[in-house]
N, CA, C and O atoms as a printed pandas DataFrame, in Angstrom:
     atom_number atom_name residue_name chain_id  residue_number  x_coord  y_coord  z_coord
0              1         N          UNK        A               1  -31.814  121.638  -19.716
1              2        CA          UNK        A               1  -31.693  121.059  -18.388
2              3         C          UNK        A               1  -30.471  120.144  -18.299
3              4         O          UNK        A               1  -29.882  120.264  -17.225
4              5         N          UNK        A               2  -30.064  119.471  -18.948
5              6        CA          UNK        A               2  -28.681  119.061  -19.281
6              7         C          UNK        A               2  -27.867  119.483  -19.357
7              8         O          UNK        A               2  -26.899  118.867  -18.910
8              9         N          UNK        A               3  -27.664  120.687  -19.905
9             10        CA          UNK        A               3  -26.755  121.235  -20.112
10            11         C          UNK        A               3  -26.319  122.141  -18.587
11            12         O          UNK        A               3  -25.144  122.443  -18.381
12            13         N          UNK        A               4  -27.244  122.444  -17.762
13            14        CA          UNK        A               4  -27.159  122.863  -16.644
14            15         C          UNK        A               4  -26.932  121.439  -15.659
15            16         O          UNK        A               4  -26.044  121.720  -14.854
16            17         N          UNK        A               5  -27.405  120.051  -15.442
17            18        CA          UNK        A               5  -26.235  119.479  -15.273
18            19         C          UNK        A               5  -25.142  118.474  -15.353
19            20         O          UNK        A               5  -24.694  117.657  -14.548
20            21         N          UNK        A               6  -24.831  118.822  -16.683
21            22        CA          UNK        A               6  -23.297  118.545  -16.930
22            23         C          UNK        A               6  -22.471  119.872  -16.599
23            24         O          UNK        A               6  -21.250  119.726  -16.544
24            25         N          UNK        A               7  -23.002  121.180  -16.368
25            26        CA          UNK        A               7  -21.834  121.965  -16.336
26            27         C          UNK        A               7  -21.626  122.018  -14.527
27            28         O          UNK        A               7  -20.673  122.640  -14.057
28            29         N          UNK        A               8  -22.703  121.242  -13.554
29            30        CA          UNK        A               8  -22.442  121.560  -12.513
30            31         C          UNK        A               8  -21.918  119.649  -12.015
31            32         O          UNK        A               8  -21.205  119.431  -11.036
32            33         N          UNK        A               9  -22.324  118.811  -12.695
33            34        CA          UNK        A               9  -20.936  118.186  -12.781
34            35         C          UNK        A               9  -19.604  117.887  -12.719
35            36         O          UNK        A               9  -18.911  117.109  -12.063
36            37         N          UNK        A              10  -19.380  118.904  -13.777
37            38        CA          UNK        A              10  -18.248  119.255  -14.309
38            39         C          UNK        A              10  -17.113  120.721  -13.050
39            40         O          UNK        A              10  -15.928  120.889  -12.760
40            41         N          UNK        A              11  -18.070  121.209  -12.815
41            42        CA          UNK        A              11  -17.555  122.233  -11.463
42            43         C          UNK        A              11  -17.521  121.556  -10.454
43            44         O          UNK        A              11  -17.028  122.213   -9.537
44            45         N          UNK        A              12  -17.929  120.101  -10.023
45            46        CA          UNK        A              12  -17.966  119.356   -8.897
46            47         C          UNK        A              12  -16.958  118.662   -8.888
47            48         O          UNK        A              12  -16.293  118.626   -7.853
48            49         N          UNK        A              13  -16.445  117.710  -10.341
49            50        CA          UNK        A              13  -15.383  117.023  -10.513
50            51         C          UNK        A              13  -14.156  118.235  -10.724
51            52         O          UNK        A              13  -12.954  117.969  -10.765
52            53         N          UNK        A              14  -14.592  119.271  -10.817
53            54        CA          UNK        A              14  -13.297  119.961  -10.965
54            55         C          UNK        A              14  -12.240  120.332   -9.694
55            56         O          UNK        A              14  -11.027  120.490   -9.837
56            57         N          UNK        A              15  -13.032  120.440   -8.334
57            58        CA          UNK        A              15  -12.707  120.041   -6.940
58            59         C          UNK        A              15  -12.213  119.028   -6.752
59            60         O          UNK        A              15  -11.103  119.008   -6.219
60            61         N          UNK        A              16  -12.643  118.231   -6.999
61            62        CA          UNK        A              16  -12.041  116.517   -6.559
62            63         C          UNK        A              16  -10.399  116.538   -7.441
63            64         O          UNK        A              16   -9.377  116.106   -6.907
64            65         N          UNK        A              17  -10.431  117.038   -8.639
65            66        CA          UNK        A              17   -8.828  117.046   -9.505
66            67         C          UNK        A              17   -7.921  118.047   -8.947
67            68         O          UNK        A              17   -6.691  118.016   -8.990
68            69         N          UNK        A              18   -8.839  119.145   -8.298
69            70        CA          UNK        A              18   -7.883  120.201   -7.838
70            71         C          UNK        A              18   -6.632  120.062   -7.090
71            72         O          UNK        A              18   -6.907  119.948   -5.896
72            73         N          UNK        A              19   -5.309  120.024   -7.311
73            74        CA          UNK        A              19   -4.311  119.477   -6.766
74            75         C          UNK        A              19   -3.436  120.244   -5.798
75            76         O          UNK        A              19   -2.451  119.804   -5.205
76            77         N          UNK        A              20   -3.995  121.569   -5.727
77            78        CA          UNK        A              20   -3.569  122.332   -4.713
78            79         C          UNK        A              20   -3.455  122.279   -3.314
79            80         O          UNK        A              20   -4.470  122.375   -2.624
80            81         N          UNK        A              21   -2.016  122.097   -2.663
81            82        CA          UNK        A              21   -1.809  122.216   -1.717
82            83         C          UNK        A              21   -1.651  123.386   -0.574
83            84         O          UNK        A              21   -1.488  124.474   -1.125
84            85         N          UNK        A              22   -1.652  123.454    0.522
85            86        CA          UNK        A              22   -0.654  125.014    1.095
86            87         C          UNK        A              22    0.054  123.976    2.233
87            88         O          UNK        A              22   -0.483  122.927    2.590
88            89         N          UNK        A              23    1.232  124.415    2.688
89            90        CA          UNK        A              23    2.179  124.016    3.601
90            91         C          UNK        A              23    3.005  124.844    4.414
91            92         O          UNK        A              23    3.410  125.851    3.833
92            93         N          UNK        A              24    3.373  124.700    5.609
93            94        CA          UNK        A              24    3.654  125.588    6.181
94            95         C          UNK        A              24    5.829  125.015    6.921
95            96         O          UNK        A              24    5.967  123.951    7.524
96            97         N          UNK        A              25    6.617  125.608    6.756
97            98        CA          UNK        A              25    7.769  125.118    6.726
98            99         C          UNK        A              25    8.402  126.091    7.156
99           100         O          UNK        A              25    8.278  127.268    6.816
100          101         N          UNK        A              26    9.360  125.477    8.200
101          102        CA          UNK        A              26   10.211  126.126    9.144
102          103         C          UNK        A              26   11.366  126.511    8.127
103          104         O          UNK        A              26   11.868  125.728    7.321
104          105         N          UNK        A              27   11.791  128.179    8.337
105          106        CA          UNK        A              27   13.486  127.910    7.674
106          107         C          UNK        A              27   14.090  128.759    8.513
107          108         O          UNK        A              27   13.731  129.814    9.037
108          109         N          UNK        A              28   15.727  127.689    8.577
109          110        CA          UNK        A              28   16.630  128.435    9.716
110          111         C          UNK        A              28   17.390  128.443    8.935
111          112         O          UNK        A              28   17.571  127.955    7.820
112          113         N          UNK        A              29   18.190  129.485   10.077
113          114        CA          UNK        A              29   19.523  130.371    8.903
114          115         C          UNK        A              29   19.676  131.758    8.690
115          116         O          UNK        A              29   20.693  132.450    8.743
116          117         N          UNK        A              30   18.027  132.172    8.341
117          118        CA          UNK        A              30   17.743  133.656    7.430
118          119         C          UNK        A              30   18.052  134.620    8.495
119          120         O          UNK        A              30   17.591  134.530    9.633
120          121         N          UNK        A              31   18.929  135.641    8.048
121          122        CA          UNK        A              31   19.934  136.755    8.958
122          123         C          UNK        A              31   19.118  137.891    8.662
123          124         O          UNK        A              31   19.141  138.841    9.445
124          125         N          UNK        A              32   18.228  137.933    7.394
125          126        CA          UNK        A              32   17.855  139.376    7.326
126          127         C          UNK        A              32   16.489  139.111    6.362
127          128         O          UNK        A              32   16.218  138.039    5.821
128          129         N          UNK        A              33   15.751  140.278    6.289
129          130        CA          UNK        A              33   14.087  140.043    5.359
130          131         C          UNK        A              33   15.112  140.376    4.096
131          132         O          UNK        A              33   15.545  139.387    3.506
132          133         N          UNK        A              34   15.459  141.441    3.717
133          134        CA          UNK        A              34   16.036  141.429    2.488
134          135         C          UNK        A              34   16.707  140.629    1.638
135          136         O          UNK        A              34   16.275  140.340    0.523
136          137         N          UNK        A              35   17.837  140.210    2.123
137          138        CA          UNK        A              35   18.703  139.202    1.477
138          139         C          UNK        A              35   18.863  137.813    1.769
139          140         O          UNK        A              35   19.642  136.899    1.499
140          141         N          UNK        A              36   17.733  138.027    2.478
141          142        CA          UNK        A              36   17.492  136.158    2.990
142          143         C          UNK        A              36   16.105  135.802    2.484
143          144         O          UNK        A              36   15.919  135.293    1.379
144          145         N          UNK        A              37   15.084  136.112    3.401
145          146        CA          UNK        A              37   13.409  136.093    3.208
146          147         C          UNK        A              37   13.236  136.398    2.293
147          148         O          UNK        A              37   12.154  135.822    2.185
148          149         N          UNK        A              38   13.369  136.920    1.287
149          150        CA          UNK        A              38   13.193  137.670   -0.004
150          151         C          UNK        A              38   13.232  136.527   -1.320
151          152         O          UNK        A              38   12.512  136.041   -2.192
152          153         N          UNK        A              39   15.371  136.468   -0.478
153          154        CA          UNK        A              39   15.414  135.626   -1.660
154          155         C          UNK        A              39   14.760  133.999   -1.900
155          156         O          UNK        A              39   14.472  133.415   -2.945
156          157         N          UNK        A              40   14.662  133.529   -0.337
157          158        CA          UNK        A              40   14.081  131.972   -0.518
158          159         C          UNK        A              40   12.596  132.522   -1.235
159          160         O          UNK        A              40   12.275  131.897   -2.247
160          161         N          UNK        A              41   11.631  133.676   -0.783
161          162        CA          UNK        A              41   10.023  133.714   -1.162
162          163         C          UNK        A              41   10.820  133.935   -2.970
163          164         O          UNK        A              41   10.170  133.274   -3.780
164          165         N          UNK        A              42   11.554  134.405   -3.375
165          166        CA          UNK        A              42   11.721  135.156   -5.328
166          167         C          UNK        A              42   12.034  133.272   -5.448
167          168         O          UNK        A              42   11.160  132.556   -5.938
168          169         N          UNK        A              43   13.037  132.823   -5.060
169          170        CA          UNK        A              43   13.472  131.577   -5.602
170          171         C          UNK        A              43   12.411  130.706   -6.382
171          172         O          UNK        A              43   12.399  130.413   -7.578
172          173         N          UNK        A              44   11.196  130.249   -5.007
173          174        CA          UNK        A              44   10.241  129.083   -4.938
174          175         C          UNK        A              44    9.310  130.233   -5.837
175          176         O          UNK        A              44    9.244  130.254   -7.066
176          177         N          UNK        A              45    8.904  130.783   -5.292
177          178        CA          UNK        A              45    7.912  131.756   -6.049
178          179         C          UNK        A              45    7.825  131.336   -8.060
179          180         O          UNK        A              45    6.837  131.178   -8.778
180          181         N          UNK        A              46    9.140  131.286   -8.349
181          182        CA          UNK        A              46    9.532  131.277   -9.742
182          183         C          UNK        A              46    9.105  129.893  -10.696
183          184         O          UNK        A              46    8.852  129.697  -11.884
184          185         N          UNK        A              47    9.184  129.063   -9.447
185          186        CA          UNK        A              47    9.065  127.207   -9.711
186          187         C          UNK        A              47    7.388  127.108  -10.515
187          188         O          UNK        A              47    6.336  127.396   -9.944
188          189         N          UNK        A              48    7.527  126.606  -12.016
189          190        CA          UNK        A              48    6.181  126.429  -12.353
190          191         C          UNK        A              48    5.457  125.255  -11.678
191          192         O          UNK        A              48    5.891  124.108  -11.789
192          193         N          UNK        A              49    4.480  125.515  -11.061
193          194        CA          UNK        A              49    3.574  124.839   -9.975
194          195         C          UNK        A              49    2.850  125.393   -8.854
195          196         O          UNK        A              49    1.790  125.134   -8.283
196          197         N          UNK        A              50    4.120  126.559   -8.685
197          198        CA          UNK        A              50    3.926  127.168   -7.576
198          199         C          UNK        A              50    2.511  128.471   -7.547
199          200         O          UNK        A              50    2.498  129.338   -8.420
200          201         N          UNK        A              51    1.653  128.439   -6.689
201          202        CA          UNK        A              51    0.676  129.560   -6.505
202          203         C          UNK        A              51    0.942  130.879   -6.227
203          204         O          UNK        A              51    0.687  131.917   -6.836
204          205         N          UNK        A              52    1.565  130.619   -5.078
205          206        CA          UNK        A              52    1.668  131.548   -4.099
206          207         C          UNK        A              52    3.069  130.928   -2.809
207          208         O          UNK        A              52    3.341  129.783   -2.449
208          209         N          UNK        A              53    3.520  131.913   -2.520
209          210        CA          UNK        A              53    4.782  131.607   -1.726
210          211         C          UNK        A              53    5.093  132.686   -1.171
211          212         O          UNK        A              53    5.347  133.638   -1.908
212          213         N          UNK        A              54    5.175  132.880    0.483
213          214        CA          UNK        A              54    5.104  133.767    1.392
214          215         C          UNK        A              54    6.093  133.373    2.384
215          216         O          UNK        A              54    5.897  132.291    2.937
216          217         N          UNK        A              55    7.306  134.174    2.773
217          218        CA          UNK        A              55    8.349  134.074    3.524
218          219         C          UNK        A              55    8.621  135.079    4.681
219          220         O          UNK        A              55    9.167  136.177    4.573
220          221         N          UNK        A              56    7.942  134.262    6.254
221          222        CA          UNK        A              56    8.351  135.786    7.066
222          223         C          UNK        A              56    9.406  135.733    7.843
223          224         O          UNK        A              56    9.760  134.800    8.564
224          225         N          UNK        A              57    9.876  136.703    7.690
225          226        CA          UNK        A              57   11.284  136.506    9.005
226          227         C          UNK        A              57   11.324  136.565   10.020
227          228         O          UNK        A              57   12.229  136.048   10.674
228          229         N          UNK        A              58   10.446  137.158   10.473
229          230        CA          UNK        A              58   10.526  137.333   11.684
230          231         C          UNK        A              58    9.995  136.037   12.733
231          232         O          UNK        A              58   10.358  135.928   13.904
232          233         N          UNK        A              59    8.966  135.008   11.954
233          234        CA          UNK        A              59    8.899  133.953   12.627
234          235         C          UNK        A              59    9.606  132.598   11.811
235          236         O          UNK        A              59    9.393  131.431   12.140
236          237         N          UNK        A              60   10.717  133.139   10.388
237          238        CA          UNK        A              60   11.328  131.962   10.032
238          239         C          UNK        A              60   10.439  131.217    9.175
239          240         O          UNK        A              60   10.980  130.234    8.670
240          241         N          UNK        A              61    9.013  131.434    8.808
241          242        CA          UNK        A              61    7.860  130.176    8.681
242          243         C          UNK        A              61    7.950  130.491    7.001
243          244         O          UNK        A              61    8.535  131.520    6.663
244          245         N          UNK        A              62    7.499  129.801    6.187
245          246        CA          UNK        A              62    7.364  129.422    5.034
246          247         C          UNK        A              62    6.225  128.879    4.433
247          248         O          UNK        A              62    6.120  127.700    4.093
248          249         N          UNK        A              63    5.150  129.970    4.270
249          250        CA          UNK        A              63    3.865  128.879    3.503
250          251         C          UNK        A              63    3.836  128.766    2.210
251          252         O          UNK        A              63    3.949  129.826    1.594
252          253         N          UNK        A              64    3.710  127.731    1.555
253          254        CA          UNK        A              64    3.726  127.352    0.077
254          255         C          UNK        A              64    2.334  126.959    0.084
255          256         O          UNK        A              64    1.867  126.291    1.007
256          257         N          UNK        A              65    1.498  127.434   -1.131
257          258        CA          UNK        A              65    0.218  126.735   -2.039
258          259         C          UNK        A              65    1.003  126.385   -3.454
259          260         O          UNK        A              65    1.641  127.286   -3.998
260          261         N          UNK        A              66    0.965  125.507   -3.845
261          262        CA          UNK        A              66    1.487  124.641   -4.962
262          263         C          UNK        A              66    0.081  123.740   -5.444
263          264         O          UNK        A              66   -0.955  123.452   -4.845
264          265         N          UNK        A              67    0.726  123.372   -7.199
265          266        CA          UNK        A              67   -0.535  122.426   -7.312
266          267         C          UNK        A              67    0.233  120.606   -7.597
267          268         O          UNK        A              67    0.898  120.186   -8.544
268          269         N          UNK        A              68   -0.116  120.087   -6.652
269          270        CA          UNK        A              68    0.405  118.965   -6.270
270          271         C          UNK        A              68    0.876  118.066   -7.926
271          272         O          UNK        A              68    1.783  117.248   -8.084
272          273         N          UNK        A              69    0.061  118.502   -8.775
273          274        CA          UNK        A              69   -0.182  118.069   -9.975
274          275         C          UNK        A              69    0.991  118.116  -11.291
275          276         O          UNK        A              69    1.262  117.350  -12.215
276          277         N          UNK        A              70    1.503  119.437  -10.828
277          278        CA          UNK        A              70    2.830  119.753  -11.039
278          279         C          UNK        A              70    4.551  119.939  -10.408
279          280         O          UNK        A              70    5.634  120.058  -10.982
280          281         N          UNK        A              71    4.223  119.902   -9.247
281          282        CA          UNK        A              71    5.833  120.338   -8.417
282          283         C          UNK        A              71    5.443  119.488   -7.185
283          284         O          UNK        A              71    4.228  119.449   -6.995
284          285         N          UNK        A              72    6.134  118.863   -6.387
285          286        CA          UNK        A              72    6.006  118.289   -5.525
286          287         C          UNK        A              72    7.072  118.885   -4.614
287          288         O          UNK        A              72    7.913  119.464   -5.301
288          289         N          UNK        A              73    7.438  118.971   -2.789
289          290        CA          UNK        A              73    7.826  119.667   -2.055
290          291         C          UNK        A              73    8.846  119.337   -1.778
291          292         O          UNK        A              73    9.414  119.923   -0.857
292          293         N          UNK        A              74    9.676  117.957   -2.662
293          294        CA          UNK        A              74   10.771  118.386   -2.271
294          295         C          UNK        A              74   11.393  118.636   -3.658
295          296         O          UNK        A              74   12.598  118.399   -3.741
296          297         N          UNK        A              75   10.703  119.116   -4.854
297          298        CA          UNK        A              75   11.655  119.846   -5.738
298          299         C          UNK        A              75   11.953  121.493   -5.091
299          300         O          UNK        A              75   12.976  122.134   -5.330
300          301         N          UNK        A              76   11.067  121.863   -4.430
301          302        CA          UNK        A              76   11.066  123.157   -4.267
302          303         C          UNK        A              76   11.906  123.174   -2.922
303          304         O          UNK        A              76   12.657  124.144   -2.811
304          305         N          UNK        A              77   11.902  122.392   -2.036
305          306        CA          UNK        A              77   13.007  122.490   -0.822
306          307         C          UNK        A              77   14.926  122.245   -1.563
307          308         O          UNK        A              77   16.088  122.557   -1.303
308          309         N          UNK        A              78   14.272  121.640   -2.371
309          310        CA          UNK        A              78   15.806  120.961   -3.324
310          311         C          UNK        A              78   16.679  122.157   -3.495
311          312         O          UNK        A              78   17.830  122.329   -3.093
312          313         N          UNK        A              79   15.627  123.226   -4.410
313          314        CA          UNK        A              79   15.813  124.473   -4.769
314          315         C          UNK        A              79   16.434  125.358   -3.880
315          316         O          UNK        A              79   17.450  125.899   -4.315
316          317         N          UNK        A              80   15.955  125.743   -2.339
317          318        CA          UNK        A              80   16.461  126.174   -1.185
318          319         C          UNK        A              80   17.745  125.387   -1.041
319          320         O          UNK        A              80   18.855  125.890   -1.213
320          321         N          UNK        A              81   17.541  124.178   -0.730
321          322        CA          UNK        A              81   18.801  123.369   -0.164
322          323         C          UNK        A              81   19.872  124.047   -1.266
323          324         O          UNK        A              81   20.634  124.971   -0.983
324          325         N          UNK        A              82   19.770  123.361   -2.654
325          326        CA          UNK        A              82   20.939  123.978   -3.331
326          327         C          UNK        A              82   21.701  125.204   -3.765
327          328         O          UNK        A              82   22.772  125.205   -4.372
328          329         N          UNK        A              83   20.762  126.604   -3.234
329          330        CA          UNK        A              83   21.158  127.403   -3.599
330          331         C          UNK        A              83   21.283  128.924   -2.171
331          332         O          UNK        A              83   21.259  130.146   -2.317
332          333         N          UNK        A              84   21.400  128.119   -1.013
333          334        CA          UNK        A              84   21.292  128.723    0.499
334          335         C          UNK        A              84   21.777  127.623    1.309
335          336         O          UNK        A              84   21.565  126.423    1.135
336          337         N          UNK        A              85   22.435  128.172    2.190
337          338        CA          UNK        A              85   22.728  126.924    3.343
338          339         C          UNK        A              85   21.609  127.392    4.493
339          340         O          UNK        A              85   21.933  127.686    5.644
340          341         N          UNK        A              86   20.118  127.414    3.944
341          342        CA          UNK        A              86   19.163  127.132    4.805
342          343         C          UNK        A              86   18.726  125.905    5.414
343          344         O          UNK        A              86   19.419  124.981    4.988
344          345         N          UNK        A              87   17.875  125.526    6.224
345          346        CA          UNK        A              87   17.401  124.419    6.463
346          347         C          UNK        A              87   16.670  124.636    6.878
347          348         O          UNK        A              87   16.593  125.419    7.825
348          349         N          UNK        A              88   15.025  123.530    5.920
349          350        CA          UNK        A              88   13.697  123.771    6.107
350          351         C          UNK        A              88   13.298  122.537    6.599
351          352         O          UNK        A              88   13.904  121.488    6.379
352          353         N          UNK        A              89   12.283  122.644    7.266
353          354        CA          UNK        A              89   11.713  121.594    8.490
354          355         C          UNK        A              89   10.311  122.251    7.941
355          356         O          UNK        A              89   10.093  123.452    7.784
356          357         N          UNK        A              90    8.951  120.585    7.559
357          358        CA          UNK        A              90    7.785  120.783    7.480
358          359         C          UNK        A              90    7.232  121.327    9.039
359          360         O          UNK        A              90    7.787  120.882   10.044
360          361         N          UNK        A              91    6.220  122.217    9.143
361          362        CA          UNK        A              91    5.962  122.218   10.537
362          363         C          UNK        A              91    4.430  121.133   10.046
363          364         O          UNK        A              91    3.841  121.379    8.993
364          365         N          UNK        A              92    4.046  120.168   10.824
365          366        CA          UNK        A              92    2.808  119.651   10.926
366          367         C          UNK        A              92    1.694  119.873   11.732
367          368         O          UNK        A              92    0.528  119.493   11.629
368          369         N          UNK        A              93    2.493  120.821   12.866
369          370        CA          UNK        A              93    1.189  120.887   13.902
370          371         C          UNK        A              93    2.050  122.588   14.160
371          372         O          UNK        A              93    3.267  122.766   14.215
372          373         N          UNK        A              94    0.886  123.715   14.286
373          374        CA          UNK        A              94    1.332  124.789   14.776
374          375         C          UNK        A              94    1.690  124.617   16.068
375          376         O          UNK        A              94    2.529  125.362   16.575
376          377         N          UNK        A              95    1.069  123.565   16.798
377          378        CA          UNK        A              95    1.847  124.059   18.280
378          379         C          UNK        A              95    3.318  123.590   18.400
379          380         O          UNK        A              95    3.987  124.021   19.340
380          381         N          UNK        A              96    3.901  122.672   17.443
381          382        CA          UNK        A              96    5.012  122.147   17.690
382          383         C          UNK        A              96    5.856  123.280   17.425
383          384         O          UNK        A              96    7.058  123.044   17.305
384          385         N          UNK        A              97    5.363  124.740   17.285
385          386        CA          UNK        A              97    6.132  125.875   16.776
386          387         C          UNK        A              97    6.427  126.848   17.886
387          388         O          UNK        A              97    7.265  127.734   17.722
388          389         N          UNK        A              98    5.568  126.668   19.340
389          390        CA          UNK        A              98    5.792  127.118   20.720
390          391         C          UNK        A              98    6.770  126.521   21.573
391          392         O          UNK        A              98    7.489  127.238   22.269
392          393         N          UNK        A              99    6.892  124.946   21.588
393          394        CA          UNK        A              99    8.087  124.213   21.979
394          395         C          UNK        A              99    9.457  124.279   21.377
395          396         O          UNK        A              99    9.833  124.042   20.229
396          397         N          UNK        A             100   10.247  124.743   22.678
397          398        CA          UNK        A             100   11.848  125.134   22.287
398          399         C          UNK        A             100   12.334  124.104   22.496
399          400         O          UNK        A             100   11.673  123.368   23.229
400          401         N          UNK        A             101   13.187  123.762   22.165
401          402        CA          UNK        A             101   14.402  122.851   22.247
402          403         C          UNK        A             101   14.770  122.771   23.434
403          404         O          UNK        A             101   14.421  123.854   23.901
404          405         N          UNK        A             102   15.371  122.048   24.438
405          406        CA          UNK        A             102   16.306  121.523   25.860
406          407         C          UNK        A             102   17.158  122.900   25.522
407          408         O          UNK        A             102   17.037  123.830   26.319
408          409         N          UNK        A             103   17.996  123.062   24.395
409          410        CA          UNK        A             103   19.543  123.588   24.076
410          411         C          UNK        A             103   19.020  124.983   24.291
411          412         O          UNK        A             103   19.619  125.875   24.893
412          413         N          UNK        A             104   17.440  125.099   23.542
413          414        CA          UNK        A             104   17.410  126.711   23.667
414          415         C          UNK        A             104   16.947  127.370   24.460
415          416         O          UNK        A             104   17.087  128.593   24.471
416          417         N          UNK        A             105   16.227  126.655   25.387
417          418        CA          UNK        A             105   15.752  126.893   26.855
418          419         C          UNK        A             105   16.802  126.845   27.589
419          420         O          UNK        A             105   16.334  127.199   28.671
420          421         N          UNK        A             106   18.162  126.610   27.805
421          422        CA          UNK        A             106   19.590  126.579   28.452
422          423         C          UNK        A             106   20.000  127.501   28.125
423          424         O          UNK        A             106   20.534  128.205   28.982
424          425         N          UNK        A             107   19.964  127.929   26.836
425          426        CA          UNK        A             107   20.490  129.513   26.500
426          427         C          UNK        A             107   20.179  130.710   26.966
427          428         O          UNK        A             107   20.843  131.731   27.150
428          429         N          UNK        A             108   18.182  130.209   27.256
429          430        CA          UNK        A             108   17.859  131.521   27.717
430          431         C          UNK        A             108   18.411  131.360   29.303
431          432         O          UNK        A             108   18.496  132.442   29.884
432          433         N          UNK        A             109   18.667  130.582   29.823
433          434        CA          UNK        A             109   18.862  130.553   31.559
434          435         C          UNK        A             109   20.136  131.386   31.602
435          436         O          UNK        A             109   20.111  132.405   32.292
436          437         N          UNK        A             110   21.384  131.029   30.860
437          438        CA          UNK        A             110   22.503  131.413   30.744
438          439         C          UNK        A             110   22.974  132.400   29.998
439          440         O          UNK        A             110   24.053  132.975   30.141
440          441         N          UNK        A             111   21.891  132.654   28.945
441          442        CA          UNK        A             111   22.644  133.905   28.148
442          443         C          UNK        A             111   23.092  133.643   27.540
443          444         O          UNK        A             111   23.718  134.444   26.845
């Protein structure tokens, strides 16, 4: 009976240490899925810490699961920054991802 629980203990405190994050991050710049999206998802992907790392192009977005325990987010943006002239922006709220800019709402009026 002990031994049943210390091991569910032990699976309870193992949640509370779990250091895994997921994050979701804007990147501008990327011209193509192949030689852009590809390469930022192979880059971060490689970083020991990292879980999982998913890059789409077509909406620019960037989700990272990392374990907080090991890599923190801006070694892995560091990584982008230094080796792409991308630029990544945390998104914090999905809706802030429907609101355009003044500049880009002028573009669409004008073309």
């Amino acid at each position: 009976m002990n031994l049943i629980k210390n091991i569910s203990l032990l699976f309870c405190l193992s949640f509370l240490f779990a250091g895994n994050i997921t994050e979701l991050y804007k990147v501008d710049g990327m011209h193509c899925q192949y030689g852009c999206a590809n390469k930022v998802q192979s880059m971060v992907s490689k970083l020991d810490g990292i879980k999982k790392c998913e890059v789409d192009f077509e909406s620019s977005l960037m989700t990272v699961e990392y374990d907080k325990n090991m890599i923190n987010s801006e070694s892995f943006l560091s990584v982008i920054a230094d080796n792409t002239t991308y630029k990544t922006e945390k998104v914090n709220n999905k809706d802030d991802l429907n609101k355009k800019s003044f500049w880009d709402r002028l573009k669409k009026v004008f073309g």
